[in-house]
CHARMM-style PDB file with segment names, atoms N, HN, CA, C and O in Angstrom:
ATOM      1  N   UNK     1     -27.772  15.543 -18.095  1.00  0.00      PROA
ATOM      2  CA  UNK     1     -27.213  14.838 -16.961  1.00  0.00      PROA
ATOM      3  C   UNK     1     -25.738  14.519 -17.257  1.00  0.00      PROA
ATOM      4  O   UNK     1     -25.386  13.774 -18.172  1.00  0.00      PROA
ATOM      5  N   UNK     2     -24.910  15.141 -16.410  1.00  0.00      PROA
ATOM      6  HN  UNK     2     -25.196  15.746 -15.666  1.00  0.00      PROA
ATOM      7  CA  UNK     2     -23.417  14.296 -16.051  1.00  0.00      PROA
ATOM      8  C   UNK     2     -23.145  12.823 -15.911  1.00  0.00      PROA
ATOM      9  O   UNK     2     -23.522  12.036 -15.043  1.00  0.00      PROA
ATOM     10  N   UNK     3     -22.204  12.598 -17.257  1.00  0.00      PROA
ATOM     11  HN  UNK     3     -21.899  13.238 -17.963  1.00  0.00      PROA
ATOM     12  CA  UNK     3     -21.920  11.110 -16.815  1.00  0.00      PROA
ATOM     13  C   UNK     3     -20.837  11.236 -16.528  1.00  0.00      PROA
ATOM     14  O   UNK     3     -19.896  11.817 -17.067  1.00  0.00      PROA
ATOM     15  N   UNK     4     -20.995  10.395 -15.194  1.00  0.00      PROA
ATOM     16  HN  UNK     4     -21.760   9.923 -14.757  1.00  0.00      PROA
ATOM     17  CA  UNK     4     -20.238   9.965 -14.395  1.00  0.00      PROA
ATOM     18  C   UNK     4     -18.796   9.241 -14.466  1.00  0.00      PROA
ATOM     19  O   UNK     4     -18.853   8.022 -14.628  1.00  0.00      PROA
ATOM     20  N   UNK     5     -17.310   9.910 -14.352  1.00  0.00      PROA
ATOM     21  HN  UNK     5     -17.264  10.900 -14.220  1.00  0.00      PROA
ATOM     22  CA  UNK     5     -15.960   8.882 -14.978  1.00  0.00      PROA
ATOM     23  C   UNK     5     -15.910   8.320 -14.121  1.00  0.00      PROA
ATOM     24  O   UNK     5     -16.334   8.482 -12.977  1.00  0.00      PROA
ATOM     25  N   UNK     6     -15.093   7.199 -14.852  1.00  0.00      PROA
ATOM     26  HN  UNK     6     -14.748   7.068 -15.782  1.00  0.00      PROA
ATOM     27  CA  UNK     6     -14.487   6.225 -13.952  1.00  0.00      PROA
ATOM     28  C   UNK     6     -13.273   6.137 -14.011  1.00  0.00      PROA
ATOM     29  O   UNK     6     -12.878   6.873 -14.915  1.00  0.00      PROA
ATOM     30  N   UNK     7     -12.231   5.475 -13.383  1.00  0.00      PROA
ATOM     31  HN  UNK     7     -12.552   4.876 -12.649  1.00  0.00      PROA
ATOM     32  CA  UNK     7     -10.900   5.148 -13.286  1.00  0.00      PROA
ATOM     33  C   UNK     7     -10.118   5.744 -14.318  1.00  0.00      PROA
ATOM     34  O   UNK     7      -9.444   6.750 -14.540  1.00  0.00      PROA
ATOM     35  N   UNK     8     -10.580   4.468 -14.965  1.00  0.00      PROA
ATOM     36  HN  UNK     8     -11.127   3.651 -14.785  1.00  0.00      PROA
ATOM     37  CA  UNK     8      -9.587   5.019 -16.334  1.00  0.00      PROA
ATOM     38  C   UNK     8      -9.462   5.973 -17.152  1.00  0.00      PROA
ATOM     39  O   UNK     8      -8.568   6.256 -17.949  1.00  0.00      PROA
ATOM     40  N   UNK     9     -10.671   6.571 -16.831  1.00  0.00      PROA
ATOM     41  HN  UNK     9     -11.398   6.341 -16.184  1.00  0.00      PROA
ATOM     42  CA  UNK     9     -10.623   8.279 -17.423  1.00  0.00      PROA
ATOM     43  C   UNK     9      -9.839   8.911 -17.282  1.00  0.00      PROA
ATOM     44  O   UNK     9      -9.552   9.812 -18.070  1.00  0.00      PROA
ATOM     45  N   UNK    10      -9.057   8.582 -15.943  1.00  0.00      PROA
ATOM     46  HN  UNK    10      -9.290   7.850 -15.304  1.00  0.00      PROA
ATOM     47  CA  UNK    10      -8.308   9.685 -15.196  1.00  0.00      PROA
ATOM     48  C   UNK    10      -6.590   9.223 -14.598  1.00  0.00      PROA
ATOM     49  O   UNK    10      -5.718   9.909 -14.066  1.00  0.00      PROA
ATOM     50  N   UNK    11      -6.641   7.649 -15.009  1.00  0.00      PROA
ATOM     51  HN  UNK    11      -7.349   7.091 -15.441  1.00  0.00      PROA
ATOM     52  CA  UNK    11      -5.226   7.401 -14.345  1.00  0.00      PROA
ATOM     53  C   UNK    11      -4.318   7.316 -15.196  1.00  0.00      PROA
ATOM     54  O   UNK    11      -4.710   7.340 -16.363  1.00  0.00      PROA
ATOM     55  N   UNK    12      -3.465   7.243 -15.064  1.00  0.00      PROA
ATOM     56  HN  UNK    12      -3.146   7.224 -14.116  1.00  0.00      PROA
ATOM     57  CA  UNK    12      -2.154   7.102 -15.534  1.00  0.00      PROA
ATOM     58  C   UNK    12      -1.641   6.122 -16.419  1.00  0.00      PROA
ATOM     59  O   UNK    12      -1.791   5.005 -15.924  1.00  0.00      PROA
ATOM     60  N   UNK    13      -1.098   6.093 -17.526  1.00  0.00      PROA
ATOM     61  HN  UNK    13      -0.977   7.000 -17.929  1.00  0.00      PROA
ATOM     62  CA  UNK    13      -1.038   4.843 -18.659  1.00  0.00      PROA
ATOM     63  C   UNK    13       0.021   5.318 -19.207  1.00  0.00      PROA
ATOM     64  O   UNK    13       0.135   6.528 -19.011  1.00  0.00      PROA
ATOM     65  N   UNK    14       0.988   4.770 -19.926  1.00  0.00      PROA
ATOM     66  HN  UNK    14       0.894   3.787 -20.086  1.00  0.00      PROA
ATOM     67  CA  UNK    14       1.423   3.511 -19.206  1.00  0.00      PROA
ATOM     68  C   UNK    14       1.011   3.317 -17.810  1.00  0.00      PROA
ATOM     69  O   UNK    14       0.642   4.234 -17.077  1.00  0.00      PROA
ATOM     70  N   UNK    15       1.073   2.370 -17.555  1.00  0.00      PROA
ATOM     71  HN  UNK    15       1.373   1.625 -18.151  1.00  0.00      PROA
ATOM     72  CA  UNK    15       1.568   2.055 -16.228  1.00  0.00      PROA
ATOM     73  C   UNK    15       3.027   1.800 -15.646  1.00  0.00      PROA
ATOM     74  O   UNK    15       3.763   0.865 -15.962  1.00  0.00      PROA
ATOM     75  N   UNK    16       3.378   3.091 -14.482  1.00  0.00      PROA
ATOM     76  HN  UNK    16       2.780   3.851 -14.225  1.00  0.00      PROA
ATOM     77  CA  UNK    16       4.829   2.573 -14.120  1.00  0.00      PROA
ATOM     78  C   UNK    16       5.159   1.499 -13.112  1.00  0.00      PROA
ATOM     79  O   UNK    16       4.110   1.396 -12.475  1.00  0.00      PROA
ATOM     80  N   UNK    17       5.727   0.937 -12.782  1.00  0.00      PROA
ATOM     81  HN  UNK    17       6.578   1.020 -13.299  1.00  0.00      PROA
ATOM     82  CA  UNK    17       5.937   0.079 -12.086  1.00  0.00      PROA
ATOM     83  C   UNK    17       7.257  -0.006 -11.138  1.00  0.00      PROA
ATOM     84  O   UNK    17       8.060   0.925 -11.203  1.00  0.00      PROA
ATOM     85  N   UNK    18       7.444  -0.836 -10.470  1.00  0.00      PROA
ATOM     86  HN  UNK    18       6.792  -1.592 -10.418  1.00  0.00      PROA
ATOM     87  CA  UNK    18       8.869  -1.073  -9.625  1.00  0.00      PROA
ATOM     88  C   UNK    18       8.701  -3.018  -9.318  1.00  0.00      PROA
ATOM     89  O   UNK    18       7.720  -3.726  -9.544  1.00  0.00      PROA
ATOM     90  N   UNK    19       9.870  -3.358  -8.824  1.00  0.00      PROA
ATOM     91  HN  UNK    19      10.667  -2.783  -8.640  1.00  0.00      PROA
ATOM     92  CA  UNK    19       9.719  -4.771  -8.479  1.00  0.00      PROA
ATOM     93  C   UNK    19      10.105  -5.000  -7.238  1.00  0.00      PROA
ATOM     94  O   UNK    19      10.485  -3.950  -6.721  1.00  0.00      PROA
ATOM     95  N   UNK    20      10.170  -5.847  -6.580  1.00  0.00      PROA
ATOM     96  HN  UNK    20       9.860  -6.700  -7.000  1.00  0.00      PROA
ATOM     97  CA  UNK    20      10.399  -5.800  -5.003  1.00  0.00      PROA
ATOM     98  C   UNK    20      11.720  -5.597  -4.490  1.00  0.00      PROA
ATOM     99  O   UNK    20      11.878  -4.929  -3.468  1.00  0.00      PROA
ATOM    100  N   UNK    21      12.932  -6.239  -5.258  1.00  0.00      PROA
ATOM    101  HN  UNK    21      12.803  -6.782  -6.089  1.00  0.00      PROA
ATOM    102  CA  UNK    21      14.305  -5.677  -4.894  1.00  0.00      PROA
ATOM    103  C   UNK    21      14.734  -4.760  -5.578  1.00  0.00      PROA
ATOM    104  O   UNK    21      15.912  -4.806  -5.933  1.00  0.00      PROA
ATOM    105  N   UNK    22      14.005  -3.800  -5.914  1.00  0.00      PROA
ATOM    106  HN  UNK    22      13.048  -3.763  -5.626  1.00  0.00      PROA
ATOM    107  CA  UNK    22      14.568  -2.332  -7.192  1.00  0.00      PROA
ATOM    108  C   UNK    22      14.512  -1.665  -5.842  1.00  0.00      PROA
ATOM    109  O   UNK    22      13.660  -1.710  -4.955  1.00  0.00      PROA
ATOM    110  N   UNK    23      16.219  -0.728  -5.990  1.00  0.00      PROA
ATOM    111  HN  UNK    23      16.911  -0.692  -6.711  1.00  0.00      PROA
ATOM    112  CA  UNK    23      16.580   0.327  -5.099  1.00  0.00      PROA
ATOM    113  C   UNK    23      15.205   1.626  -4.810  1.00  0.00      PROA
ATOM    114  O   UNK    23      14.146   1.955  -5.343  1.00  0.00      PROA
ATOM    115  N   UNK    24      15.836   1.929  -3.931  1.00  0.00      PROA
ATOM    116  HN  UNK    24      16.696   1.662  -3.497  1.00  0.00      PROA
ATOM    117  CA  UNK    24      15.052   3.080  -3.230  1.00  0.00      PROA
ATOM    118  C   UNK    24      15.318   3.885  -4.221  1.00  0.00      PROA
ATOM    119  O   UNK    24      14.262   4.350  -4.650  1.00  0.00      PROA
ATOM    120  N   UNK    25      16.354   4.322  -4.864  1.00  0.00      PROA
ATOM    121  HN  UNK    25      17.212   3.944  -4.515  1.00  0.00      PROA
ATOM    122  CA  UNK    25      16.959   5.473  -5.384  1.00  0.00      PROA
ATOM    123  C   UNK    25      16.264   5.395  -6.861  1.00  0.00      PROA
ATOM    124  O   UNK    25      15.979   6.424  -7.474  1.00  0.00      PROA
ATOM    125  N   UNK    26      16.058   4.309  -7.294  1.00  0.00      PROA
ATOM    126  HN  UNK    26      16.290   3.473  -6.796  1.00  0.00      PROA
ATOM    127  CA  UNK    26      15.373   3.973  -8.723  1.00  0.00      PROA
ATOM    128  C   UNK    26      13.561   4.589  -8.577  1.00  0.00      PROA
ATOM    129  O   UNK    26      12.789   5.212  -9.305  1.00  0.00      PROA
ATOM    130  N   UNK    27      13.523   4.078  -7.422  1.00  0.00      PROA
ATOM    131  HN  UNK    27      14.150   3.572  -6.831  1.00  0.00      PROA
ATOM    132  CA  UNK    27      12.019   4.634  -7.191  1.00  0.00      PROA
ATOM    133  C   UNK    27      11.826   5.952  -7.399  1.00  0.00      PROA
ATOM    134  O   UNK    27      11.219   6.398  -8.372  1.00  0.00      PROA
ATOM    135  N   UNK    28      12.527   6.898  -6.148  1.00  0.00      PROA
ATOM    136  HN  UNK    28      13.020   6.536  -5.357  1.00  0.00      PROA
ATOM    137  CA  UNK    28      12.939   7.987  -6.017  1.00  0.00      PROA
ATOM    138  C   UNK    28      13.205   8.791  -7.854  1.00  0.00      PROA
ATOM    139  O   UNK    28      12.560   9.665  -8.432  1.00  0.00      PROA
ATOM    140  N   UNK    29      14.011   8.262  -8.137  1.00  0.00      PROA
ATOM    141  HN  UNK    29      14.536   7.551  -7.668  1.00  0.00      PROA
ATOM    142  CA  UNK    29      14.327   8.882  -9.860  1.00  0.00      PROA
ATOM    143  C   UNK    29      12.906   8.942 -10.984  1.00  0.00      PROA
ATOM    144  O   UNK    29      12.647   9.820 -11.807  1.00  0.00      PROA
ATOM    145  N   UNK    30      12.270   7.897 -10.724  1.00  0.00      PROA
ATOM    146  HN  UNK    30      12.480   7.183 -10.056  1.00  0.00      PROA
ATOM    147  CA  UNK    30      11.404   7.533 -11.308  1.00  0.00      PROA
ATOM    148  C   UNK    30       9.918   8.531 -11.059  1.00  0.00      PROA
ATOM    149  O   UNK    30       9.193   9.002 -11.936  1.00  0.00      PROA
ATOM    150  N   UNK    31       9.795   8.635  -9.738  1.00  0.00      PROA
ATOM    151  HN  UNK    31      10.383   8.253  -9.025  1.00  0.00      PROA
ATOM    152  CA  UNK    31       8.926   9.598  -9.235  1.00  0.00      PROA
ATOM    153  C   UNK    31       9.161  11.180  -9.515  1.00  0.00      PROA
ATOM    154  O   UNK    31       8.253  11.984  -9.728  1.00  0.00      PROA
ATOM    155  N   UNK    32      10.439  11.454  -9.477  1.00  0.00      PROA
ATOM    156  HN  UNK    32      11.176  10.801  -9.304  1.00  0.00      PROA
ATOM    157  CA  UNK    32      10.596  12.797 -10.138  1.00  0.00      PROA
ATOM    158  C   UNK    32      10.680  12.763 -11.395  1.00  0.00      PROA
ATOM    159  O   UNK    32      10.101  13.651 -12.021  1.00  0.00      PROA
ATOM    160  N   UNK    33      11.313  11.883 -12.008  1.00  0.00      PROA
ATOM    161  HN  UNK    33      11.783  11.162 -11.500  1.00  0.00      PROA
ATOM    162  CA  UNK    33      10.968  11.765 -13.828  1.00  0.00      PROA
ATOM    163  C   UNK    33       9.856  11.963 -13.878  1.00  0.00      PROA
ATOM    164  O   UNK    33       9.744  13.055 -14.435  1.00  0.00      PROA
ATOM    165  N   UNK    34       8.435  11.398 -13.519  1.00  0.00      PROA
ATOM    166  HN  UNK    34       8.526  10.511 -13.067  1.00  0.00      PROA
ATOM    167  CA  UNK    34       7.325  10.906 -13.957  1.00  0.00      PROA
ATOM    168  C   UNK    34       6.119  11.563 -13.714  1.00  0.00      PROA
ATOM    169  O   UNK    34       4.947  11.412 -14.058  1.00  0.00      PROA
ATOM    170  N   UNK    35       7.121  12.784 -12.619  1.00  0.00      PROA
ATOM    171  HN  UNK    35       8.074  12.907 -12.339  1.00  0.00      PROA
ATOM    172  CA  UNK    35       5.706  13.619 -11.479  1.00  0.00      PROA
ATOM    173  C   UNK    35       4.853  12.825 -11.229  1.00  0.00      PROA
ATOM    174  O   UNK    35       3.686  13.114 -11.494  1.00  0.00      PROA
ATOM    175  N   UNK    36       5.141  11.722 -10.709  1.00  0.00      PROA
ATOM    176  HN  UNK    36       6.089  11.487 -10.494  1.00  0.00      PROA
ATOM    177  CA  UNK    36       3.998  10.650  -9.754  1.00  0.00      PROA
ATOM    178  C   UNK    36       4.395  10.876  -8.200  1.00  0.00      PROA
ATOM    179  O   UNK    36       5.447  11.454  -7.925  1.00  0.00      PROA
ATOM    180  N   UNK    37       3.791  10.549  -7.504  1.00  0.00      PROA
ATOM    181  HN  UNK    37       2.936  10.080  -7.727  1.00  0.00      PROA
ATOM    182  CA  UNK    37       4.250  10.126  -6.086  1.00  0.00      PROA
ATOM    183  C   UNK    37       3.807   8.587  -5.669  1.00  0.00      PROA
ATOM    184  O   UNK    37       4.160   8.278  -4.531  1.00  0.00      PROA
ATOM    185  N   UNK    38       3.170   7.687  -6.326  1.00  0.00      PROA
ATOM    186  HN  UNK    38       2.884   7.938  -7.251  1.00  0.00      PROA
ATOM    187  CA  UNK    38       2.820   6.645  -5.528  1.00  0.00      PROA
ATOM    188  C   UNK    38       2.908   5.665  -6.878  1.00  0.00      PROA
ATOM    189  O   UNK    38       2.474   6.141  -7.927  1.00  0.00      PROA
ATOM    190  N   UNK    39       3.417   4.408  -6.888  1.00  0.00      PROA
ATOM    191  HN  UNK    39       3.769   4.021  -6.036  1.00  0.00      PROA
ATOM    192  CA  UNK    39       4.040   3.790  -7.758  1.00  0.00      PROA
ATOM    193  C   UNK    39       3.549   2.277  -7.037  1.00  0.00      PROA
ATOM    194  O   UNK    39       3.584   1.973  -5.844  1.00  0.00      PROA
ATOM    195  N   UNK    40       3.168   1.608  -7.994  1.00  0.00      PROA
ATOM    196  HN  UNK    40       3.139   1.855  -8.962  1.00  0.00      PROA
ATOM    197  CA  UNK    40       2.453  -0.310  -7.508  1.00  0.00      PROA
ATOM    198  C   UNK    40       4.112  -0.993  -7.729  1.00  0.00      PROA
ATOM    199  O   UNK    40       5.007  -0.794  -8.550  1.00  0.00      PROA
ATOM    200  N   UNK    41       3.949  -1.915  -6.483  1.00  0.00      PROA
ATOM    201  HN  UNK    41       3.222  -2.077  -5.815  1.00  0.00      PROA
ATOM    202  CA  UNK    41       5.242  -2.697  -6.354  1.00  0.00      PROA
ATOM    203  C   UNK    41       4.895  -4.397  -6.816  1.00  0.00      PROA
ATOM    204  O   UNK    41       4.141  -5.077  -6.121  1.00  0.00      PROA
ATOM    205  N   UNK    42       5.399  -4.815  -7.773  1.00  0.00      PROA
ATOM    206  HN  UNK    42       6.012  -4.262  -8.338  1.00  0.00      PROA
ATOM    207  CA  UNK    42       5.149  -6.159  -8.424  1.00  0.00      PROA
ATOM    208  C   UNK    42       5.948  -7.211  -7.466  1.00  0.00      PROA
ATOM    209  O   UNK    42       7.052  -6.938  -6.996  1.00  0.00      PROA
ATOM    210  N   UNK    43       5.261  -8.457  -7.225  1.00  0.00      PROA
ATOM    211  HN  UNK    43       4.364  -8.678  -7.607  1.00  0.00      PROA
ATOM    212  CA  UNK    43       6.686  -9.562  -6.887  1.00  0.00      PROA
ATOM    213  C   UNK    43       6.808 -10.249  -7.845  1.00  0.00      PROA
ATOM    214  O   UNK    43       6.338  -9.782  -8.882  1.00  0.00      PROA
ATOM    215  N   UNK    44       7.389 -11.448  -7.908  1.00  0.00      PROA
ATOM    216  HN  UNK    44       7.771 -11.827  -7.065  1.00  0.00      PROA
ATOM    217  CA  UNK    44       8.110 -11.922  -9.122  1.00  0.00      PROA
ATOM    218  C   UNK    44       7.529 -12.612  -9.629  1.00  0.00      PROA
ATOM    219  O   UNK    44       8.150 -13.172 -10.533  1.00  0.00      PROA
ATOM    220  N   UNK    45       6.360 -12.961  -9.493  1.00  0.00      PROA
ATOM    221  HN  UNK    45       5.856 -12.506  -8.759  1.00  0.00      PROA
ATOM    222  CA  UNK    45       5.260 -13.257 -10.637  1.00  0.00      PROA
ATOM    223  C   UNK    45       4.484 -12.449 -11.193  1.00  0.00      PROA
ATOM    224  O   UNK    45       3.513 -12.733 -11.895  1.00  0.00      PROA
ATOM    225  N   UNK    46       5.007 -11.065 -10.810  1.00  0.00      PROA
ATOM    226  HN  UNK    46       5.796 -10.835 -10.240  1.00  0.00      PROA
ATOM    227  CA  UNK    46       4.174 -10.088 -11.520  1.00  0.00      PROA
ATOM    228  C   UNK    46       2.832  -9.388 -11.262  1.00  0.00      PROA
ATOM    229  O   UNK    46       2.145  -8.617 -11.933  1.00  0.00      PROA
ATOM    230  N   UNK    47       2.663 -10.167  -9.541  1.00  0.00      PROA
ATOM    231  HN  UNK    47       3.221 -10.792  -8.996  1.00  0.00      PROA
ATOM    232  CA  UNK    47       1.307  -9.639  -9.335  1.00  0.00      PROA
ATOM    233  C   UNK    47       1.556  -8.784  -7.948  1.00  0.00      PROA
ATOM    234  O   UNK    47       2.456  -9.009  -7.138  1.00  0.00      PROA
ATOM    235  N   UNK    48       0.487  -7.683  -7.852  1.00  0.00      PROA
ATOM    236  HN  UNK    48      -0.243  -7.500  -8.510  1.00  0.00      PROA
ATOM    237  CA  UNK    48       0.646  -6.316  -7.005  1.00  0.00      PROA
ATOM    238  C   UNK    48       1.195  -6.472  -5.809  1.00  0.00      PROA
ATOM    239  O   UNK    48       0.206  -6.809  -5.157  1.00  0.00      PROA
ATOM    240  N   UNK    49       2.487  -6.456  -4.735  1.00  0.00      PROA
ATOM    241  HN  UNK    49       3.290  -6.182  -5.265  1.00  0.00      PROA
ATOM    242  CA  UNK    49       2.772  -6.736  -3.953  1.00  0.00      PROA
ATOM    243  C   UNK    49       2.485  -5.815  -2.913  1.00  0.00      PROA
ATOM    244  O   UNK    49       2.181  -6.223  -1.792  1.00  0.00      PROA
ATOM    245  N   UNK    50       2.561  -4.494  -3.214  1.00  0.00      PROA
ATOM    246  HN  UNK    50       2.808  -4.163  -4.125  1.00  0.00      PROA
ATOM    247  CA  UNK    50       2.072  -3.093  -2.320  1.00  0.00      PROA
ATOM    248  C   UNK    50       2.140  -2.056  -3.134  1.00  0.00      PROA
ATOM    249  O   UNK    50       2.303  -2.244  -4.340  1.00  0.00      PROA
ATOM    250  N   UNK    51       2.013  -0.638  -2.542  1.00  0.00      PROA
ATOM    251  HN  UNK    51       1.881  -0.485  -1.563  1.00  0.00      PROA
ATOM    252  CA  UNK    51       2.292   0.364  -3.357  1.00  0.00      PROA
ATOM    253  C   UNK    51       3.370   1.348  -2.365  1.00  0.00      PROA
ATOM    254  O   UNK    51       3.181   1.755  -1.219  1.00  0.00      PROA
ATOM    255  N   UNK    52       4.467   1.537  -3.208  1.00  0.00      PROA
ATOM    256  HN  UNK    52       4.621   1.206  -4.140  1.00  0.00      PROA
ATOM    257  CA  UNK    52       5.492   2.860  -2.388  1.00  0.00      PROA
ATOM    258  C   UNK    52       5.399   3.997  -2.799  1.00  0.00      PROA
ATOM    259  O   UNK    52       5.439   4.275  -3.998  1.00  0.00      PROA
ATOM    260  N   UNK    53       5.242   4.944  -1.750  1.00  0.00      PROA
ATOM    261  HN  UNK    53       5.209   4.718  -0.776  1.00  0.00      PROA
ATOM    262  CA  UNK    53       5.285   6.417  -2.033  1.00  0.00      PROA
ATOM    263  C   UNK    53       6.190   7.671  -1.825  1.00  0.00      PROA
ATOM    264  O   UNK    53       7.258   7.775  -1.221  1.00  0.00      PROA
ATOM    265  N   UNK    54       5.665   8.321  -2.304  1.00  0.00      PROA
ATOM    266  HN  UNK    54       4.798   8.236  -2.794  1.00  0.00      PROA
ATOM    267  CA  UNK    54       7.164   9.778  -1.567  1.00  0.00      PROA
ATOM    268  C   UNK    54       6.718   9.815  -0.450  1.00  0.00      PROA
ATOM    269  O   UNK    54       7.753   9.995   0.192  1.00  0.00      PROA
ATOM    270  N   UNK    55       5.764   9.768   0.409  1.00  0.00      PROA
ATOM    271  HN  UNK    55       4.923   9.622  -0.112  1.00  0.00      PROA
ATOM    272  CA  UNK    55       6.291   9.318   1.993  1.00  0.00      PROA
ATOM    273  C   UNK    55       7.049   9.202   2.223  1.00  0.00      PROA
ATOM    274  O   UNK    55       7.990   9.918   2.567  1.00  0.00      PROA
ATOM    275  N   UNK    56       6.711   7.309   1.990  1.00  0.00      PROA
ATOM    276  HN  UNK    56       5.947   6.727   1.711  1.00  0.00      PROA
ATOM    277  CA  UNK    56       7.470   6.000   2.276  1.00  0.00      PROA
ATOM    278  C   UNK    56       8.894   6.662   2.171  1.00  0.00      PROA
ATOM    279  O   UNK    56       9.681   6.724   3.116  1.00  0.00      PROA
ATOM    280  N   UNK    57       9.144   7.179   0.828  1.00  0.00      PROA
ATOM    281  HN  UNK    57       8.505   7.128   0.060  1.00  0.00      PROA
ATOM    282  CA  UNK    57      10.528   7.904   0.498  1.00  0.00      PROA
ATOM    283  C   UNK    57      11.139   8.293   1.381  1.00  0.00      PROA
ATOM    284  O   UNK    57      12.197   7.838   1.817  1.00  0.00      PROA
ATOM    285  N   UNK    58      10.267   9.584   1.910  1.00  0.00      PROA
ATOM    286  HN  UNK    58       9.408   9.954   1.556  1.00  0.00      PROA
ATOM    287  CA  UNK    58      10.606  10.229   2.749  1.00  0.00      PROA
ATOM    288  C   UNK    58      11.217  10.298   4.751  1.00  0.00      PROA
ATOM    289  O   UNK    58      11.720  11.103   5.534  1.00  0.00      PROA
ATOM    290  N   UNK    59      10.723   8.864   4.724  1.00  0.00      PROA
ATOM    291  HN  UNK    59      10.314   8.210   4.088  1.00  0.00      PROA
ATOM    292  CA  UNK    59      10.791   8.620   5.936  1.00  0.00      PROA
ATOM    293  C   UNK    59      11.478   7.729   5.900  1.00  0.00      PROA
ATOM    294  O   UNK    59      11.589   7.152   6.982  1.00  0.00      PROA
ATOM    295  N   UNK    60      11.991   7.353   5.146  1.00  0.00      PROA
ATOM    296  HN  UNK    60      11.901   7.821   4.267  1.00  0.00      PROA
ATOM    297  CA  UNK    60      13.151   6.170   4.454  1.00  0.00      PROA
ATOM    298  C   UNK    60      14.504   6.811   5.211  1.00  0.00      PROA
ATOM    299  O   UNK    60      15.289   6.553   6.124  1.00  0.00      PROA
ATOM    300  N   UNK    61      14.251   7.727   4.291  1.00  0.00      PROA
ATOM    301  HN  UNK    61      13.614   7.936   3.550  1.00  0.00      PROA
ATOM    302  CA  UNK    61      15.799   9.007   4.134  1.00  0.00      PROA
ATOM    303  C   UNK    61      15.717   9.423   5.219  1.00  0.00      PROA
ATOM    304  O   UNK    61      16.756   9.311   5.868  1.00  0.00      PROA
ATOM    305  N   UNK    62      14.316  10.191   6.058  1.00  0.00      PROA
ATOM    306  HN  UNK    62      13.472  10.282   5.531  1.00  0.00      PROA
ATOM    307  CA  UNK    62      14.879  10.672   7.281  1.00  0.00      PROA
ATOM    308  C   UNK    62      15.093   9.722   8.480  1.00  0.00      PROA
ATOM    309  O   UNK    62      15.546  10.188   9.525  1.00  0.00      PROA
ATOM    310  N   UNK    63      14.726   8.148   8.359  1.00  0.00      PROA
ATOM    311  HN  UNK    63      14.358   7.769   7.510  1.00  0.00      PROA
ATOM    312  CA  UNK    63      15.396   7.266   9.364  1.00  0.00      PROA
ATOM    313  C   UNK    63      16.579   6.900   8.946  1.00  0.00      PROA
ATOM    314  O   UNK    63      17.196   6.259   9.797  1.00  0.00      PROA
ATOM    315  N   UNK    64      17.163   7.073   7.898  1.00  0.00      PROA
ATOM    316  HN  UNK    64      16.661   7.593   7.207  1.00  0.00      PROA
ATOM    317  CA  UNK    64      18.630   6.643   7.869  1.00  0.00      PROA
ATOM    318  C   UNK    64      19.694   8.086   8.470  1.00  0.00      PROA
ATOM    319  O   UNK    64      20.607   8.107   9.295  1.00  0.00      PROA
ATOM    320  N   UNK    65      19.077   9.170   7.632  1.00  0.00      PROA
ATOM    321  HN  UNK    65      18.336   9.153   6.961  1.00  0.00      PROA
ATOM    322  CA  UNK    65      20.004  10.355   8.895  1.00  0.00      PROA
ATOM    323  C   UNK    65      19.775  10.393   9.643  1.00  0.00      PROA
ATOM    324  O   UNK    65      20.682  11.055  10.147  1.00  0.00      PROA
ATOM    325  N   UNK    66      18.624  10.004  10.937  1.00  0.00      PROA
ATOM    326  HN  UNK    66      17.887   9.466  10.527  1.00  0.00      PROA
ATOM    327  CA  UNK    66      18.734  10.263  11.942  1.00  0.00      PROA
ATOM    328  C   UNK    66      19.409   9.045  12.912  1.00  0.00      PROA
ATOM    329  O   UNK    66      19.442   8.965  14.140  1.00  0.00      PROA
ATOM    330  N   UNK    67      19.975   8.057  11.789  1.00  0.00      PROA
ATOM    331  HN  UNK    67      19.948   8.122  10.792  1.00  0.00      PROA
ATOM    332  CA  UNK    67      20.830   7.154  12.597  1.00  0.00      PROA
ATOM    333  C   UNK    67      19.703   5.440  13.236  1.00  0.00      PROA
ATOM    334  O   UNK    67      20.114   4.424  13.797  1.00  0.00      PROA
ATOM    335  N   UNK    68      18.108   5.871  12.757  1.00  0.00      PROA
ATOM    336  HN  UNK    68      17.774   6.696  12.301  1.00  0.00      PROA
ATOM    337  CA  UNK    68      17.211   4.756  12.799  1.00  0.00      PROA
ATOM    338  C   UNK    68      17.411   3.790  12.253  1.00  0.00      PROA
ATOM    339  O   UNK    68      17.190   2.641  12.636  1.00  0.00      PROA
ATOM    340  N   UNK    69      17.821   4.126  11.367  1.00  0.00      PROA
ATOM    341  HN  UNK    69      18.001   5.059  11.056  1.00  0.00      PROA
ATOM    342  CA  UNK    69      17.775   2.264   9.841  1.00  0.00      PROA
ATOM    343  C   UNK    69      18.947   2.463   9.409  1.00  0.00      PROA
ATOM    344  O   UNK    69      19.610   3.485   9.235  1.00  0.00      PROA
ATOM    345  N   UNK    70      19.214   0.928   9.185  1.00  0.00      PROA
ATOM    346  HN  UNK    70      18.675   0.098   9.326  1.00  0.00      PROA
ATOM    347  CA  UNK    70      20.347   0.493   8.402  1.00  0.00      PROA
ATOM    348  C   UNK    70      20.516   0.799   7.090  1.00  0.00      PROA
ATOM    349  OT1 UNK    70      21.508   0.393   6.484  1.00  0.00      PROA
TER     350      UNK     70
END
């Protein structure tokens, strides 16, 4: 019989991280350094605030060229 993994078998360790006012562009660097796409966002006590992705990235960048976001 197959036993069954769990989580940690399979994720990622270290763990990378970001904090809530770390640039887009740090994220971005970090995700291609790291070949990740989805990265946990800490607030300033250190506990999970959301998670950002190359989406998120992605639709970042294409609402600022298309003149959407500030």
């Amino acid at each position: 019989m197959e036993t069954e993994k769990r989580v940690r078998d399979v994720m990622s360790r270290p763990v990378r991280t970001l904090e809530r006012n770390d640039r887009l562009s740090m994220a971005d660097a970090l995700m291609r350094t790291e070949r990740i796409r989805h990265l946990p966002v800490l607030d300033d006590t250190g506990r999970l605030a959301g998670i950002v992705s190359q989406r998120d990235l992605f639709f970042s960048g294409l609402m600022r060229a298309l003149g959407l976001a500030a």
